[in-house]
N, C-alpha and C positions, 0 to 999 in steps of 0.2 A: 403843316411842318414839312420842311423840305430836306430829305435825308441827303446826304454826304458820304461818297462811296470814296475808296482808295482801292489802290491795290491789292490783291491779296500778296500776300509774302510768307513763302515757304522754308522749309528749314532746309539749309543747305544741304547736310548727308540722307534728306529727306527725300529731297530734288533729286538727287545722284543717284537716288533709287529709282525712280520712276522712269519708265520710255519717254525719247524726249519726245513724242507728239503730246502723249496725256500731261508732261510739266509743261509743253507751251499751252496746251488748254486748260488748264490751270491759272494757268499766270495770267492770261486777259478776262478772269474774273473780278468780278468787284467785292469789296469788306463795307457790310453798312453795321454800324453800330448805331443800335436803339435804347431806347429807356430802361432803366434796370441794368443798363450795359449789358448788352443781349446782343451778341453776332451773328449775323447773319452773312452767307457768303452765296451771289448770285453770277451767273452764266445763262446766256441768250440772250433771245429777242422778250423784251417785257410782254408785247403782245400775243407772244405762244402761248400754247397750253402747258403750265407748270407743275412737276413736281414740288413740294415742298418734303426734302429728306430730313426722319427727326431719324437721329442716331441710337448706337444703344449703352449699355449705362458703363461708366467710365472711360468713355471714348468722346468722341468730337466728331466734326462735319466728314472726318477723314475714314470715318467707315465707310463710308462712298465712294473712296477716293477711285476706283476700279472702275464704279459705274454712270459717272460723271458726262466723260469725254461721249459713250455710248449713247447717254439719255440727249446731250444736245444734239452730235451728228442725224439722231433720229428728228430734230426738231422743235424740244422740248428747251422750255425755261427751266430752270434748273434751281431751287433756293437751298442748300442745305445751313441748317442751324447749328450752331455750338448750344445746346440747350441749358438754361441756368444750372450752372455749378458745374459743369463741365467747359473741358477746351479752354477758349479767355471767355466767356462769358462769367458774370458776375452768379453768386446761388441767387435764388428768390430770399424777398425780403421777409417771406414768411414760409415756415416748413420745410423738407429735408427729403421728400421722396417725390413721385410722378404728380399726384395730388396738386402740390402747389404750383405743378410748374402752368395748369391748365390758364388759370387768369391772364398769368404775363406773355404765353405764346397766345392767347384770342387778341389781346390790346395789340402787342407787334403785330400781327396779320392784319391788321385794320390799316397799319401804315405799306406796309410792303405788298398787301392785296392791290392786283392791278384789275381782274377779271373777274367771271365765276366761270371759270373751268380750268378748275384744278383738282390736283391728285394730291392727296398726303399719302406718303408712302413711311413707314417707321418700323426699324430695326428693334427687335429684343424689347427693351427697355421703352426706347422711340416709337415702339409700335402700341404697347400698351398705352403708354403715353396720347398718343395720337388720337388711342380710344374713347381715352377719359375725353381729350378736349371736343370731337365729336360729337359724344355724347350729351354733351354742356352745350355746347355749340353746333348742331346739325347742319346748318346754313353755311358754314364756316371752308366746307369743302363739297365736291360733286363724285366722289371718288377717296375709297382708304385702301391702302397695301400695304399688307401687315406680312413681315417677315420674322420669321422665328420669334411670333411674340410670346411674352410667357404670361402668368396671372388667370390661371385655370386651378391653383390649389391641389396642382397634381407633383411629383416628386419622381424619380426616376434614381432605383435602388442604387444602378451601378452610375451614377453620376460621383464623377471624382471630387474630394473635397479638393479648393485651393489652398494656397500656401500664399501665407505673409511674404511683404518684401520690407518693407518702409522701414523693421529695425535691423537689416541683413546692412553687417559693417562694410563691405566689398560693391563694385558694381558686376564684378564676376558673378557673386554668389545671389546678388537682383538680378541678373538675367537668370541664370538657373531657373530661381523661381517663376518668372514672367515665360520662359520655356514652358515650362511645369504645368502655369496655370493658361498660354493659349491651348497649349493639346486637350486640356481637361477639359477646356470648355468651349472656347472658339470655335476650334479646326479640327476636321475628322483626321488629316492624312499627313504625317507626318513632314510628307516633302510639298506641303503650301507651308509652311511653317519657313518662307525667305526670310531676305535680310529687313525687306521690306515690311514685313508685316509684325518683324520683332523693334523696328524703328518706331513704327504707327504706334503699337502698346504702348511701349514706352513712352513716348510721348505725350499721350491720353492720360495713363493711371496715374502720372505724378501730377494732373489738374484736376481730376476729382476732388470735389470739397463735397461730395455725398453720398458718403462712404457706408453711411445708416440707412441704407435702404430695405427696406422689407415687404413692401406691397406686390412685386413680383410674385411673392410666394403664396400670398393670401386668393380667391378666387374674384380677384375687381376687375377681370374683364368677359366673367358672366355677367354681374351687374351691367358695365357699361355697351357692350355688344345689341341686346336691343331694342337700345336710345337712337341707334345710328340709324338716320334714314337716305344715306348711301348707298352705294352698291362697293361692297365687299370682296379683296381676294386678296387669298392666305397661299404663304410660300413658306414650305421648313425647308430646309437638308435631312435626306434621307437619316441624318446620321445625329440628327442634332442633340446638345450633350442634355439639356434641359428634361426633353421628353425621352430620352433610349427605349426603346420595346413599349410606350406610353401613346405615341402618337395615333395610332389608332382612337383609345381615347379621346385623345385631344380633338382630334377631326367632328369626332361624334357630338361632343358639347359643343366644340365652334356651328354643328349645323343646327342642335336642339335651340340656340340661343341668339342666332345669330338671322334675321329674318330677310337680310338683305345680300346675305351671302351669294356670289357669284359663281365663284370657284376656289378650288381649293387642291394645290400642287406642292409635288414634295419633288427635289432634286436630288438625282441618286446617286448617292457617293459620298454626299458632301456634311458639313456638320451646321455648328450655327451661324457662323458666320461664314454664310453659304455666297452670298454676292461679292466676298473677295475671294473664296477658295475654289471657285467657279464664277466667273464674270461675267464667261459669254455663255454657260447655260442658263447661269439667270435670269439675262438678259432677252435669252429666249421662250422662259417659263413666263417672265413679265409681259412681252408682247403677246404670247397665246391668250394669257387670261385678261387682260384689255380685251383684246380682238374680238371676248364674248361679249361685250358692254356694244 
């Protein structure tokens, strides 16, 4: 089957946020839509060595959107996914959390796989995610990078609860809340908290249709950790809201469970959504723990 690429197309006051080098490299990426209606959006040369970025939960390909431009100038193919039920991709035809989404991202990787030497790298949600399919699929990648994943069964006392938006009558009083809930959970530092990254939210949380998630919280990525016969490297933010004062923990079972682990880096300052609140630290914690492989 012969996939069919278009343009990618950005939201105007989206664009207007962005430096214009990272919206021109943006805009000469491509959109393939796959089976399931499954989006995928690619940048590079096909025969690089590829990233494939899964995002994290209620967001899209655009939690990248920082480290994109970075990953190609280095050389790298680039795929980032709208993962079912997120962004425009369509949900899975079966189930409502990480679980289902394993089948329908192994079947697309069969069509969009050019190589084997590739990275899956996945955010939060995208990282546990990444895990399960790994796990299911070992052959499937040569390389996992798990950024602030969760799914250790661990809980973090002074973690802020969030706040509803969906019945707030105003869109004054849904920004409030979407304020509310990037500080609590996102972003350590009040002043990453741009116009940008209140556009990004926005944009993501009203296409979630998998709003019922609960497997983050349960312990399925001791189970799935290891199944992987990868080589392994783990990035939080110093600050990240999931684990507070926990992450010590977390590190310990990532290494009790984890047999392929390579390295495992924390960036200091930063919260969970550490690769847009710091770009070019990331960028530089990323290259380090590669460079041990």
């Amino acid at each position: 089957m012969t996939l069919q690429a278009e343009p990618i197309q950005l939201d105007d006051q989206l664009k207007s946020l962005l430096s214009a080098d990272v919206a021109q490299l943006l805009a000469l990426g491509e959109r393939y839509t796959l089976p399931g209606r499954m989006i995928w959006h690619a940048w590079g040369p096909e025969n690089a060595r590829t990233f494939v970025l899964l995002h994290g939960g209620s967001g899209s390909w655009t939690h990248w959107i920082q480290n994109i431009a970075p990953l190609v100038a280095d050389g790298y193919r680039v795929l980032a996914i709208d993962l079912p039920g997120f962004g425009d991709s369509d949900p899975p035809a079966k189930g409502g959390d990480a679980d289902a989404l394993v089948e329908p991202l192994h079947a697309a990787w069969q069509q969009m796989r050019r190589h084997d030497n590739n990275i899956f790298m996945g955010f939060s949600f995208g990282g546990m995610t990444a895990a399960m399919w790994l796990a299911a699929y070992p052959q499937d990648a040569q390389a996992l990078v798990m950024v602030g994943a969760p799914g250790f069964g661990l809980a973090s006392p002074k973690r802020i609860p969030l706040k509803g938006w969906r019945h707030l009558a105003t869109e004054a009083l849904q920004a409030q809340a979407h304020r509310h809930n990037l500080l609590g959970l996102m972003l350590h530092d009040e002043a990453n908290l741009d116009p940008l990254a209140m556009r990004l939210h926005i944009l993501n949380v009203v296409r979630d249709r998998m709003t019922r998630r609960r497997l983050s919280s349960t312990p399925v990525l001791v189970q799935a950790m290891p199944k992987i016969k990868c080589p392994v490297h783990v990035i939080y933010g110093e600050f990240d809201a999931f684990y507070l004062d926990r992450l010590p923990e977390v590190e310990r079972m990532f290494k009790q469970v984890t047999p392929q682990l390579v390295a495992w880096q924390l960036v200091p300052g930063m919260g969970h959504w550490v690769q847009y609140e710091n770009p070019a630290a990331f960028q530089r914690a990323l290259k380090h723990t590669l460079s041990l492989v």
